[in-house]
C-alpha positions in Angstrom: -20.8 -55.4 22.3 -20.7 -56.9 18.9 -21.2 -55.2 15.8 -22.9 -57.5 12.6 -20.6 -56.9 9.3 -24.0 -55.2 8.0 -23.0 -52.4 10.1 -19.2 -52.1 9.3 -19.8 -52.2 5.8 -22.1 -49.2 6.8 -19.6 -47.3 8.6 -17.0 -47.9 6.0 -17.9 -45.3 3.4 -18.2 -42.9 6.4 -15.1 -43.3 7.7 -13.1 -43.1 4.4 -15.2 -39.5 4.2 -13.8 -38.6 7.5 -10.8 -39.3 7.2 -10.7 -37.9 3.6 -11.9 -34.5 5.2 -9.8 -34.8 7.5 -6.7 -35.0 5.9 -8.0 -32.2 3.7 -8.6 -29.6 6.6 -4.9 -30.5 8.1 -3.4 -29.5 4.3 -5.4 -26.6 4.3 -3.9 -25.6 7.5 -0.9 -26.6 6.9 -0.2 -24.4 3.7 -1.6 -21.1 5.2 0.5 -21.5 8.1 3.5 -21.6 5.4 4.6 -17.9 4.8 3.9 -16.4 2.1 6.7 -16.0 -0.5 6.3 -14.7 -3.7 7.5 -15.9 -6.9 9.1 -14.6 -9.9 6.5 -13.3 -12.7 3.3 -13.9 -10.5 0.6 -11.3 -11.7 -0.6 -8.5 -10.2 -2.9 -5.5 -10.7 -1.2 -3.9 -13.5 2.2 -5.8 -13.8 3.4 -9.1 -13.2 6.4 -9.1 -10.0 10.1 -9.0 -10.5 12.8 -8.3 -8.1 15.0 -5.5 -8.6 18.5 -6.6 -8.0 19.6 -4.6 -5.1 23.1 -3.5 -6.7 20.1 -1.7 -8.8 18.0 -0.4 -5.7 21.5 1.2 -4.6 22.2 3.0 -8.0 18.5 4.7 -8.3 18.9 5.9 -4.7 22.2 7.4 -5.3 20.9 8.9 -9.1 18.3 10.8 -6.9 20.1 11.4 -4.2 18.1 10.3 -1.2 19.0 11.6 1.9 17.2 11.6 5.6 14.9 14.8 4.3 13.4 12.9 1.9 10.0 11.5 1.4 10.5 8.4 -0.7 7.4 6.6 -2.3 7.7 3.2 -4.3 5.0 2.8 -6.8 4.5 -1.2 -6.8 6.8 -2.1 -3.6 6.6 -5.5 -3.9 8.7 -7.2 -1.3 9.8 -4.0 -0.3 13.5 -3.5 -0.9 13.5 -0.3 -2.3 11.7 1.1 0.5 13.4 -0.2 3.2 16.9 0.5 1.3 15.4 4.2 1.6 14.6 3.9 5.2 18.5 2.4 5.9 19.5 5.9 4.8 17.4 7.7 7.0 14.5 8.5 4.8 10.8 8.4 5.6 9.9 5.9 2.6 6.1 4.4 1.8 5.8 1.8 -0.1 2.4 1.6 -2.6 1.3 -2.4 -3.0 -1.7 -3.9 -4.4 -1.3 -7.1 -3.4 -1.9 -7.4 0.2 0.0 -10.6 0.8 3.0 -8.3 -0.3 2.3 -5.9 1.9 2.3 -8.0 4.3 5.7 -9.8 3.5 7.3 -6.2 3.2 6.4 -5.2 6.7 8.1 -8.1 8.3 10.8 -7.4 6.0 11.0 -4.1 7.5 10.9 -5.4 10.9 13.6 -7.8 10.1 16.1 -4.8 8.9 14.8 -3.0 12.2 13.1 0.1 9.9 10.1 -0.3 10.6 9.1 3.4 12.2 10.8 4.7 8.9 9.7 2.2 6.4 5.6 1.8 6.1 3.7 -0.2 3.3 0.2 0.4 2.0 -2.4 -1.5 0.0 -3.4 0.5 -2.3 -4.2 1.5 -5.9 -1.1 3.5 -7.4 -3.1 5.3 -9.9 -5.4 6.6 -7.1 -2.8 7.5 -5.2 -1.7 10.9 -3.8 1.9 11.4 -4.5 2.1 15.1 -3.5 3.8 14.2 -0.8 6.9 12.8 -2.3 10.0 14.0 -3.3 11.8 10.7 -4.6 9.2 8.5 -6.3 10.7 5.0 -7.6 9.3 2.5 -9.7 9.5 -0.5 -12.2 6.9 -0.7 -14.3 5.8 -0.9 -17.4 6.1 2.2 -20.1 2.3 1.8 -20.2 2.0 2.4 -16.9 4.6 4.8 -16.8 2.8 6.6 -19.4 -0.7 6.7 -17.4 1.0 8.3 -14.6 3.0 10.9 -16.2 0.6 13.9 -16.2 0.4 13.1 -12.5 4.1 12.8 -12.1 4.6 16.4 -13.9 2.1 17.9 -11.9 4.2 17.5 -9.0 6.4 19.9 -7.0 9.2 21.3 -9.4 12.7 19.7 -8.6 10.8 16.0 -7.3 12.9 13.0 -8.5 11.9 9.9 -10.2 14.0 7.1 -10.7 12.3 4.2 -12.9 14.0 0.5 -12.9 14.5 -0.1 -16.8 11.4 1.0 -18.3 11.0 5.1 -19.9 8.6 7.5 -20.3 8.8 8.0 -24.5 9.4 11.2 -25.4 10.2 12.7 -21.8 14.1 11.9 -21.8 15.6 10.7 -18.6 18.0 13.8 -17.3 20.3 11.0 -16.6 20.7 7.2 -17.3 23.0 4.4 -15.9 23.5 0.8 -15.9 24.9 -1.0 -13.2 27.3 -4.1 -14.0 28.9 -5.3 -11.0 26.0 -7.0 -9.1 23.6 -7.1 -11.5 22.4 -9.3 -14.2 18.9 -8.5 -15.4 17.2 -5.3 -15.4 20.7 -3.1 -14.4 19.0 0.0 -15.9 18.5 2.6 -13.8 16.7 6.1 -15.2 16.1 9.8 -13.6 13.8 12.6 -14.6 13.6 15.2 -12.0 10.4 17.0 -12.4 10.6 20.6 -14.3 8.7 23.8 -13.5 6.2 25.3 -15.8 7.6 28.1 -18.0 6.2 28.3 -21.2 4.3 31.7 -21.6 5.4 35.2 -21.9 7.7 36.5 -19.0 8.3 40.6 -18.5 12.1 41.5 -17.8 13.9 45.0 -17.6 15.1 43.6 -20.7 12.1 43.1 -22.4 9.3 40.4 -23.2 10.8 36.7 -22.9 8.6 34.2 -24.9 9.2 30.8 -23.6 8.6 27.3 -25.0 9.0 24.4 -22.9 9.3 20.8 -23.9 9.5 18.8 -20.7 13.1 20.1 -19.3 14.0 21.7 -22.6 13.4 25.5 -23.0 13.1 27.3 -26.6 12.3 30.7 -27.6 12.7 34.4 -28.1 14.0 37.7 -26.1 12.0 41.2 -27.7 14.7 44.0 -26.4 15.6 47.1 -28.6 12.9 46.1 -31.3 15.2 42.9 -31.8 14.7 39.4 -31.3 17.0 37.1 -29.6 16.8 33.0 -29.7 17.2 31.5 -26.8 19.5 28.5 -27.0 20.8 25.8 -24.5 17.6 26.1 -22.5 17.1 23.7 -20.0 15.1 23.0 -16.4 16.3 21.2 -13.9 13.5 21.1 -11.9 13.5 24.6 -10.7 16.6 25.9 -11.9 16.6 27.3 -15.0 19.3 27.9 -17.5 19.8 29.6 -20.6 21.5 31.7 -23.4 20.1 34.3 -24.9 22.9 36.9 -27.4 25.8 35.8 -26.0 24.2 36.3 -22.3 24.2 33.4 -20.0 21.3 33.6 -17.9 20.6 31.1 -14.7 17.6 31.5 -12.7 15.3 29.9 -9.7 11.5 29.6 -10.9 8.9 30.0 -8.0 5.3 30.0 -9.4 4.7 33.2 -11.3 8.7 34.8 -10.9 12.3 33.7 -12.4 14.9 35.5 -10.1 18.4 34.8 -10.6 21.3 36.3 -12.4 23.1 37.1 -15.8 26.6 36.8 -16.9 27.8 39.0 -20.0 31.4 39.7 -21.1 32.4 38.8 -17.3 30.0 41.2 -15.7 27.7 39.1 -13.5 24.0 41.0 -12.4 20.4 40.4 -11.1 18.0 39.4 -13.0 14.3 39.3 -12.4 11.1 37.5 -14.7 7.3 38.0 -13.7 4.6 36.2 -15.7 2.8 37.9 -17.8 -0.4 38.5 -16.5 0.5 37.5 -13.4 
């Protein structure tokens, strides 16, 4: 059968579509079948995404002392070292990740290390998370964000660790800092709060009324005994052990809700010692 040139100049525009389309389609298919890899300062929710050197991931795990009892949860996982450095050492460790392509990565990240029924990943909304579970929470993010989430962090269980990459929380010191230089070029900072109990308020003792102030881990304030007062001085929490000086007496206790029990030291002589809340 013959065709008249009418009809291949016809066909021509039609063809170049085609195989325009075509070629199109086979790109398309050909980048999302090319894993997804993420790159250095590509925005996310909140932040943009860096890598924490792992030298770094190493140092904030051994600041907060992760063991296998530990619940560890990453706020903005990313490709999901941190967690899965957790999960290594025995830890049950969840990370939180907006970005679902992330998630994604850090599973098969986990699979690869062969964590996977320790290490788990999440999409979700770190602000709308729960984190009561947790009792190592690690991050890097900004001192913005860090900010948002502080009255959540300090609502937490007494003694829960947090170990931030870098960034602070203004005027909550860290309870320890440290920069790693072997192994790590950018962002070696590593920064631990561990999470005090609430004391401020009065307190009744045998000795008589304790009046506590409490900024963050640092403790202030009086002891009423004898119709004299007493400053307190070196008060400190660490999480929910507290310790203290009161007139030469050095006091160390374990706060557990509305009770301090623990013991006192003066001139040698070591004995119970016992706080209830007033009002309690």
């Amino acid at each position: 059968m013959r065709t008249s040139p009418h009809a291949c100049r016809s066909l021509g525009p039609l063809l170049a579509f085609t195989l325009a389309t075509g070629a199109a389609v086979f790109a398309q298919q050909a980048q999302q079948s090319q894993p997804f890899k993420p790159e250095v300062g590509q925005h996310g929710k909140d932040v943009v995404w860096v890598p924490t050197p792992q030298a770094l991931v190493d140092k904030m795990l051994d600041m907060a002392q992760v063991t296998a009892q530990d619940m560890v949860m990453d706020l903005g996982s990313g490709d999901g070292i941190t967690v899965i450095t957790a999960a290594k050492r025995g830890a049950t460790a969840l990370g939180i990740e907006y970005n679902p392509d992330m998630v994604e990565l850090s599973k098969a990240n986990a699979e690869k290390a062969g964590v996977s029924d320790k290490a788990t990943f999440m999409k979700a909304d770190l602000f709308e998370t729960d984190l009561s579970q947790a009792t190592v929470i690690t991050m890097f993010l900004l001192p913005q964000i860090n900010m948002r989430l502080r009255p959540k962090i300090l609502d937490l269980k007494p003694g829960t660790r947090v170990v931030s990459n870098s960034f602070n929380m203004e005027d909550w010191i860290p309870d320890e800092t440290a920069t790693v230089t072997d192994g790590c070029q950018t962002w070696c900072t590593a920064l631990l709060w561990i999470v005090p109990a609430k004391v401020e308020g009065k307190w009744q003792t045998p000795a008589g009324e304790l009046t506590l102030a409490q900024t963050f881990q640092q403790v202030s304030g009086t002891l009423q005994k004898n119709g004299t007062s007493a400053a307190i001085t070196d008060g400190r929490l660490r999480g929910a052990e507290l310790s203290m000086t009161v007139d030469g007496a050095q006091y160390v206790g374990r706060v557990n809700g509305n009770t301090i029990v623990g013991t006192v030291t003066t001139a040698g002589k070591t004995v119970a010692w016992r706080a209830t809340r007033a009002g309690a």
